[in-house]
SETI-285663 format. One record per residue (C-alpha): residue in three letters; residue number from 1; x, y negated, z. Coordinates in nm, 4 decimals, decimal comma. Example, Ala and Ser with C-alpha at 12.3 -4.5 7.8 and 13.67 -1.06 7.14 Angstrom:
BEGIN
> rose; balo; x; y; z
> ala; 1; 1,2300; 0,4500; 0,7800
> ser; 2; 1,3670; 0,1060; 0,7140
end
This chain:
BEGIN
> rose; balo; x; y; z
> unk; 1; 0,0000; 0,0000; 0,0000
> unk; 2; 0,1389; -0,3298; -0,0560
> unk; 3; 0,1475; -0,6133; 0,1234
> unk; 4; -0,1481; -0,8525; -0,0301
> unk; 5; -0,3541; -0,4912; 0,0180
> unk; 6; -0,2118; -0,4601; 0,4258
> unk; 7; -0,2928; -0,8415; 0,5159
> unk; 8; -0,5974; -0,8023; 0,3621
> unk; 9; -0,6529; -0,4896; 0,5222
> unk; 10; -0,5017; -0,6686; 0,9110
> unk; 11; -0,7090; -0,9730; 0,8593
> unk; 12; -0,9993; -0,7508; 0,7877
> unk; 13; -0,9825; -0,4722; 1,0683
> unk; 14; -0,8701; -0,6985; 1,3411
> unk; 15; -1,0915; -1,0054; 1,2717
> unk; 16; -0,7762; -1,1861; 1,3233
> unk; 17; -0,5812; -1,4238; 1,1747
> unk; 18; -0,3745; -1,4862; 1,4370
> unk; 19; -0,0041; -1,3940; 1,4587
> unk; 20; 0,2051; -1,3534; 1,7742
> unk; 21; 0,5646; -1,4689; 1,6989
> unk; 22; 0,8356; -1,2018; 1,9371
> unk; 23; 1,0512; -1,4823; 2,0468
> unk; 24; 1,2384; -1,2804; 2,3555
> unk; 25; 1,4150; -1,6111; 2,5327
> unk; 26; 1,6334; -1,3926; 2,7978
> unk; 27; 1,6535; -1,7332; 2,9991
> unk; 28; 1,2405; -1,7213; 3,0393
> unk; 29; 1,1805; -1,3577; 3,0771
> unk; 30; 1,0737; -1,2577; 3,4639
> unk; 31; 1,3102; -1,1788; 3,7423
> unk; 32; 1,1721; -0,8064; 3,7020
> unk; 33; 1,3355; -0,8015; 3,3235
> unk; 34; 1,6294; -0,9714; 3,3878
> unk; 35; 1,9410; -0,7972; 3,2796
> unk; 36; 2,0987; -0,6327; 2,9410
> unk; 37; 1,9834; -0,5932; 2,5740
> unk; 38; 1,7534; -0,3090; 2,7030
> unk; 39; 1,4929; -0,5988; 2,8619
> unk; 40; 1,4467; -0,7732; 2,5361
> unk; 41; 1,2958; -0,4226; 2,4260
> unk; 42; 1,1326; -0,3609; 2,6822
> unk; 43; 0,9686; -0,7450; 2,7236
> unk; 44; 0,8665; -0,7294; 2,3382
> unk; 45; 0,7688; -0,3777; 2,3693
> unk; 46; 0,4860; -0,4794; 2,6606
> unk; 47; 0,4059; -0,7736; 2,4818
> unk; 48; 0,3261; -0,5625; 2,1778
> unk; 49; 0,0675; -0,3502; 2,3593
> unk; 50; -0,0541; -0,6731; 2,5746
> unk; 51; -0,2155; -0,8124; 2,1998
> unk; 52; -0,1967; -0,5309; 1,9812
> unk; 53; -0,5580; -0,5406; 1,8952
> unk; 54; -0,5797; -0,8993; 1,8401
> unk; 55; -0,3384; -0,9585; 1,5566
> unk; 56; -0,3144; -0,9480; 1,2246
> unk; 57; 0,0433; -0,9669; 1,1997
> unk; 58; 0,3670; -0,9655; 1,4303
> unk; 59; 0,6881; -1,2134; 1,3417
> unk; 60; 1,0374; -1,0804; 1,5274
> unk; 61; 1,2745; -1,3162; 1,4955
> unk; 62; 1,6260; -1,2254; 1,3998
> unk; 63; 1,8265; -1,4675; 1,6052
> unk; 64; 1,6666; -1,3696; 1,9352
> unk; 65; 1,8149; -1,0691; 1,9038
> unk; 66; 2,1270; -1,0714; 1,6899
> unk; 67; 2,2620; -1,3076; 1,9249
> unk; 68; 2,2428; -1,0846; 2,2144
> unk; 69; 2,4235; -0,7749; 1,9719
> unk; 70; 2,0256; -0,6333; 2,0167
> unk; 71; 1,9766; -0,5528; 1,6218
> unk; 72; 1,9184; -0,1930; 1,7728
> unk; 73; 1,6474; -0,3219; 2,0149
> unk; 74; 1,5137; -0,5016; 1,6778
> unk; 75; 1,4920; -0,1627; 1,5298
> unk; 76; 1,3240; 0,0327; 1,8041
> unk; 77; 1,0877; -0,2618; 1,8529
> unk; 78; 0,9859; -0,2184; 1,5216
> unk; 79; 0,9290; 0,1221; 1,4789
> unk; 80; 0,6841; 0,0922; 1,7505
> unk; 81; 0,4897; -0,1363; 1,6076
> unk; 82; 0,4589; 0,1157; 1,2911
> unk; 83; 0,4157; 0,4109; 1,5193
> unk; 84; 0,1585; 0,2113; 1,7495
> unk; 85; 0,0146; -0,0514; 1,5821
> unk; 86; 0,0570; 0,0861; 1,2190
> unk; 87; -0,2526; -0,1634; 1,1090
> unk; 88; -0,0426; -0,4749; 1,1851
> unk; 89; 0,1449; -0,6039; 0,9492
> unk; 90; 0,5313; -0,6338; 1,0613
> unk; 91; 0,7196; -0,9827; 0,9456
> unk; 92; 1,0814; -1,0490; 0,9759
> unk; 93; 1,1568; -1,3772; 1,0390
> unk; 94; 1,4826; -1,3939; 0,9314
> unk; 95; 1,4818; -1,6824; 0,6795
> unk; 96; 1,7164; -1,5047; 0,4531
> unk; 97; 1,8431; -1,7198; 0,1279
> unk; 98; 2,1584; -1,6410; -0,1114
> unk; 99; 2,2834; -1,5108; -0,4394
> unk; 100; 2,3907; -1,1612; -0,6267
> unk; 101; 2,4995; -0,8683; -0,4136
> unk; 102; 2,4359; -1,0526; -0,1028
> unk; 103; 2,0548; -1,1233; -0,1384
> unk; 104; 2,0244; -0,7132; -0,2247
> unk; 105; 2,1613; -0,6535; 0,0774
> unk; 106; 1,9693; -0,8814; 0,2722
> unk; 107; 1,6396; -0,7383; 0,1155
> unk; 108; 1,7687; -0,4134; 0,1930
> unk; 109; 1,8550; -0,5234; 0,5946
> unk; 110; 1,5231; -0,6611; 0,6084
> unk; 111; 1,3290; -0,3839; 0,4447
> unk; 112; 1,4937; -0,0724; 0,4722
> unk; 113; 1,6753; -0,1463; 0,8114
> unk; 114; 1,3929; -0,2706; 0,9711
> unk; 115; 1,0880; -0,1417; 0,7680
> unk; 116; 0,9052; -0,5064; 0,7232
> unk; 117; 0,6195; -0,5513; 0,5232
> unk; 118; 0,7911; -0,8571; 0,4747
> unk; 119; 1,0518; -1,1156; 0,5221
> unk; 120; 1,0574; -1,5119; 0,5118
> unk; 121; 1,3373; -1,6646; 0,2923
> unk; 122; 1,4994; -2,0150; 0,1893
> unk; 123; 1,4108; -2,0617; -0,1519
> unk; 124; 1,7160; -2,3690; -0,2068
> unk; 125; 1,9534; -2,1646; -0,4045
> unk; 126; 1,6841; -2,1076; -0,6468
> unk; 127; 1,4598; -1,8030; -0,7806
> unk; 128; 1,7855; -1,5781; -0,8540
> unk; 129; 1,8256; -1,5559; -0,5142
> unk; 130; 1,4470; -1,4865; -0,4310
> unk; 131; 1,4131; -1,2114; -0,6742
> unk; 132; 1,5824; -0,9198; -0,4684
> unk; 133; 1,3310; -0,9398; -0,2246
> unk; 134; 1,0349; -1,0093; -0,5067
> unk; 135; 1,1109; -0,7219; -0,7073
> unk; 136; 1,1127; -0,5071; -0,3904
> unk; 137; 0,7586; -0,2324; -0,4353
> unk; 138; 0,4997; -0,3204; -0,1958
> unk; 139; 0,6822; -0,6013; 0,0039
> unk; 140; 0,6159; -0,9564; 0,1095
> unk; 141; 0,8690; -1,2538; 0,0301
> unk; 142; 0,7317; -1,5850; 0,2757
> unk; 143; 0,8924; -1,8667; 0,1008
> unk; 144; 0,9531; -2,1311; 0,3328
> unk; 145; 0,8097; -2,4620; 0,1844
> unk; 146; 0,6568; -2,7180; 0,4190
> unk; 147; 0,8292; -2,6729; 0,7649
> unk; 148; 0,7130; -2,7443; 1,1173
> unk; 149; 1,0042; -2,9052; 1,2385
> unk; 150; 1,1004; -3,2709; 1,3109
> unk; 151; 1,3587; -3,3397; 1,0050
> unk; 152; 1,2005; -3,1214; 0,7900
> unk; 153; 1,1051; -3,4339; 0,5367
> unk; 154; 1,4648; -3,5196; 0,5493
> unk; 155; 1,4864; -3,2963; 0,1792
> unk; 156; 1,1611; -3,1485; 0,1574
> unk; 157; 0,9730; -3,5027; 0,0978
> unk; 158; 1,1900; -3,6133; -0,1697
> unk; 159; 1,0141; -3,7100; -0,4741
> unk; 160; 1,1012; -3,4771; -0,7943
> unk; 161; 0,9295; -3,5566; -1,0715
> unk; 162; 0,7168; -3,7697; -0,9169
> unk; 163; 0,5819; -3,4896; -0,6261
> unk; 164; 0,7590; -3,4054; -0,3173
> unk; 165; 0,9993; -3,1132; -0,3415
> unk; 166; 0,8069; -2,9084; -0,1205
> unk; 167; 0,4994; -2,9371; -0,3817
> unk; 168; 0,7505; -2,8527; -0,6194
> unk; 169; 0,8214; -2,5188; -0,4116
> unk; 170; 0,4434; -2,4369; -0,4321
> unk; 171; 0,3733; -2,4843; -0,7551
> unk; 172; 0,6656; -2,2189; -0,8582
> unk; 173; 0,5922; -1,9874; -0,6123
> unk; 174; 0,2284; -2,0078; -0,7740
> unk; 175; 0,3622; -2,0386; -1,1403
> unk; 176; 0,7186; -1,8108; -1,1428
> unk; 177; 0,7317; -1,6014; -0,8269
> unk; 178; 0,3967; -1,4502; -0,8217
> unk; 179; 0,4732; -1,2997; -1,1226
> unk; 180; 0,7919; -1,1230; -1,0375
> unk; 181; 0,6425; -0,9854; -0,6665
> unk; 182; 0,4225; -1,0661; -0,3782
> unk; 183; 0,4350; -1,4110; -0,2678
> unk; 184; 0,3351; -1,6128; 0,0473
> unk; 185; 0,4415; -1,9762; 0,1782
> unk; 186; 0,5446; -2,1349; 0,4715
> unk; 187; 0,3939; -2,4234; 0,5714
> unk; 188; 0,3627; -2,5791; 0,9199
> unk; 189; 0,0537; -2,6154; 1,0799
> unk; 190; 0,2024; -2,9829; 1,1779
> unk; 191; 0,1219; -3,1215; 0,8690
> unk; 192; -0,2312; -3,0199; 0,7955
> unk; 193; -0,3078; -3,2732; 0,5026
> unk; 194; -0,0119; -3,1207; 0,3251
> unk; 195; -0,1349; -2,7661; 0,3918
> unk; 196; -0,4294; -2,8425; 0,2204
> unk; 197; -0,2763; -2,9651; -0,1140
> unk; 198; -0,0500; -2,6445; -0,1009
> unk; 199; -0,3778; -2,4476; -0,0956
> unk; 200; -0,5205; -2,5987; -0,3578
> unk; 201; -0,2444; -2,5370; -0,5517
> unk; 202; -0,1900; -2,1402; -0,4306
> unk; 203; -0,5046; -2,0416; -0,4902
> unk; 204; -0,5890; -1,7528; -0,2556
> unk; 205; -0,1886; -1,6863; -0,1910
> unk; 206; -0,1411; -1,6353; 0,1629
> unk; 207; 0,0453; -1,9026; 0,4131
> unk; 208; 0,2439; -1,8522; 0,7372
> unk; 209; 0,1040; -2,1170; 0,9349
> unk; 210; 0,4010; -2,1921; 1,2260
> unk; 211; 0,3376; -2,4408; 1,4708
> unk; 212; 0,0601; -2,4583; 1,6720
> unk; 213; 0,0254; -2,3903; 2,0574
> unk; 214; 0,4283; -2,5225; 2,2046
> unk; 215; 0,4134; -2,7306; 1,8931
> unk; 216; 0,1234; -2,9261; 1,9245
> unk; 217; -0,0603; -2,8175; 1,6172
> unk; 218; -0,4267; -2,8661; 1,5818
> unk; 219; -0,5964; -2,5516; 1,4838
> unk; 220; -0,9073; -2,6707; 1,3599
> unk; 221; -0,7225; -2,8878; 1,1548
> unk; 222; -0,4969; -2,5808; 1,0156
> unk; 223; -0,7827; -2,3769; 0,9444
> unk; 224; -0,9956; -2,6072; 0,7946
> unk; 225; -0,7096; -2,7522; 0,5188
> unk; 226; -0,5580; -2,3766; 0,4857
> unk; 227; -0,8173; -2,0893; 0,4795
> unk; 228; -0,9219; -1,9452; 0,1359
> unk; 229; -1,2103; -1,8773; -0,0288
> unk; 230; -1,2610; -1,5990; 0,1597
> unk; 231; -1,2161; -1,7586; 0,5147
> unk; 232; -0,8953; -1,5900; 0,5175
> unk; 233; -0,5465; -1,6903; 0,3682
> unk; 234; -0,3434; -1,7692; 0,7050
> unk; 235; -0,1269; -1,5853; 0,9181
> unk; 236; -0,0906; -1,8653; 1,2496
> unk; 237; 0,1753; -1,7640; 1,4327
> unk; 238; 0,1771; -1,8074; 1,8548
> unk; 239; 0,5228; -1,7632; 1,9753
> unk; 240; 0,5913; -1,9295; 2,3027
> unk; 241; 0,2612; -2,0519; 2,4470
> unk; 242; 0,1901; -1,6461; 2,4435
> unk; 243; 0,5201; -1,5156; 2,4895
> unk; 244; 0,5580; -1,7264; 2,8310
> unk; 245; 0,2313; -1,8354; 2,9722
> unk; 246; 0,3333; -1,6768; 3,2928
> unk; 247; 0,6999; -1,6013; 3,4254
> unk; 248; 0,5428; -1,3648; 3,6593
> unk; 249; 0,5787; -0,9673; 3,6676
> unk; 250; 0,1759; -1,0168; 3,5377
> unk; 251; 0,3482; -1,2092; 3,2042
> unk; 252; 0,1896; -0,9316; 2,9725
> unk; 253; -0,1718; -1,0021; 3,0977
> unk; 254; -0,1055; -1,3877; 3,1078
> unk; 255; -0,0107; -1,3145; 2,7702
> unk; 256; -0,3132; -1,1057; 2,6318
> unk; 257; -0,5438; -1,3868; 2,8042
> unk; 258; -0,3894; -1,6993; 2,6021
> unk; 259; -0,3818; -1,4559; 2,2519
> unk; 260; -0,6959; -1,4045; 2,3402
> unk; 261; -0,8240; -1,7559; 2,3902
> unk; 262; -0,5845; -1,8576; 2,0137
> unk; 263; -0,7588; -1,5949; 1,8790
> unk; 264; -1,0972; -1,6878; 1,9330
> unk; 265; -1,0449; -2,0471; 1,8889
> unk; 266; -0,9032; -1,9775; 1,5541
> unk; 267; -1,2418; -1,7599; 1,4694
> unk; 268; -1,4873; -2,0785; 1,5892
> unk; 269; -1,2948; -2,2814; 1,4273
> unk; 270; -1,3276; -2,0482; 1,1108
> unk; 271; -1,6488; -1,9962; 1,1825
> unk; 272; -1,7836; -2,3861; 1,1606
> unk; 273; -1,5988; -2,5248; 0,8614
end
């Protein structure tokens, strides 16, 4: 199955379109976890099970545990959530981006390695580099194209040919990369107005929506500029207003309350517009 048919099929089964970002900040886990690469497992693992059922879609992040040396933890974490959650789709966020050999092998860490549906990438050394990942059978490349963060208009606002880059980004992905493999966007759920001329250039192509809950963004707003035609189309990550609602040894039910709350606000929200 590929990965348009999965996220259909997660967004579908799970009523969901929230995603819950696995973030593992040693510095914030609980006293209880504190110690070696074996507590980043073990905190991701409990979060996992915490908000299974609510998701449509979980988003490790490389860094958290590459910098640690816990790339094995990264593996075991996510062959659990095939083995336990196998109706979730899996997302590296690894933001992968270069040329030749290297972007093979990068597809191959990202979807052999780790079995991802998919995998988000940098798309500034242009579609060569992309295409590894594209041409991969049944996998998801997340192009990142509007970002969430503060100095992200620092190159992605800049006018070329008489739109801003990022618009530029979208209409390729929706013109050139669709056509080689399955395509999705990232765009932040900071900049709503924006989201909703990427939409209505991407037709029903799916967008990682970063952003809201430690970042401030409104999800009413998100849903209501980013949804589809079928009130789907978004994958809105959560990473650390779930991951640490509580620093308690109760942080997995603190964090199955607030994914619970996203969730539902995300369906009213849905639900209205």
């Amino acid at each position: 199955m590929g990965f348009y048919s999965r996220l259909n099929q997660a967004w579908s089964q799970s009523d969901s379109m929230l995603c819950v970002g696995l973030d593992p900040d040693v510095t914030r886990f609980p006293e209880t976890l504190q110690g070696g690469v074996q507590e980043i497992e073990t905190f991701c693992k409990q979060i996992i099970d915490a908000t299974g059922d609510l998701v449509c879609a979980f988003k490790p992040q490389i860094a958290y545990f590459a910098a640690h040396g816990a790339e094995k933890q990264l593996e075991n974490i996510c062959a659990y959530i095939r083995l336990h959650y196998p109706n979730v789709v899996l997302i590296l966020d690894a933001k992968r981006g270069d040329i030749g050999d290297t972007a093979k092998l990068y597809a191959r860490e990202a979807f052999v390695r780790y079995d991802a549906d998919a995998v988000t990438v940098n798309p500034y050394l242009g579609t060569d580099s992309l295409e590894p990942f594209l041409a991969t059978p049944d996998k998801g490349t997340i192009v990142l194209c509007r970002t969430s963060n503060a100095g992200s208009s620092e190159f992605q606002s800049l006018i070329v040919d008489a739109e801003p880059l990022y618009l530029r980004v979208a209409r390729t992905a929706a013109e050139t990369w669709r056509t080689i493999g399955e395509c999705a966007l990232v765009v932040g759920a900071t900049y709503p107005a924006e989201l909703a001329v990427v939409r209505a250039i991407v037709g029903e192509m799916p967008i990682l929506v970063p952003g809201i809950g430690a970042q401030g963004g409104d999800i009413a707003a998100v849903v209501n500029a980013g949804r589809g035609t079928n009130s789907r189309g978004l994958i809105i990550n959560s990473s650390r207003a779930i991951l640490y609602a509580d620093s308690s040894k109760s942080f997995a039910d603190s964090a199955r309350k607030v994914a619970i709350e996203t969730r539902d606000e995300i369906n009213r929200a849905n639900s209205v517009y």
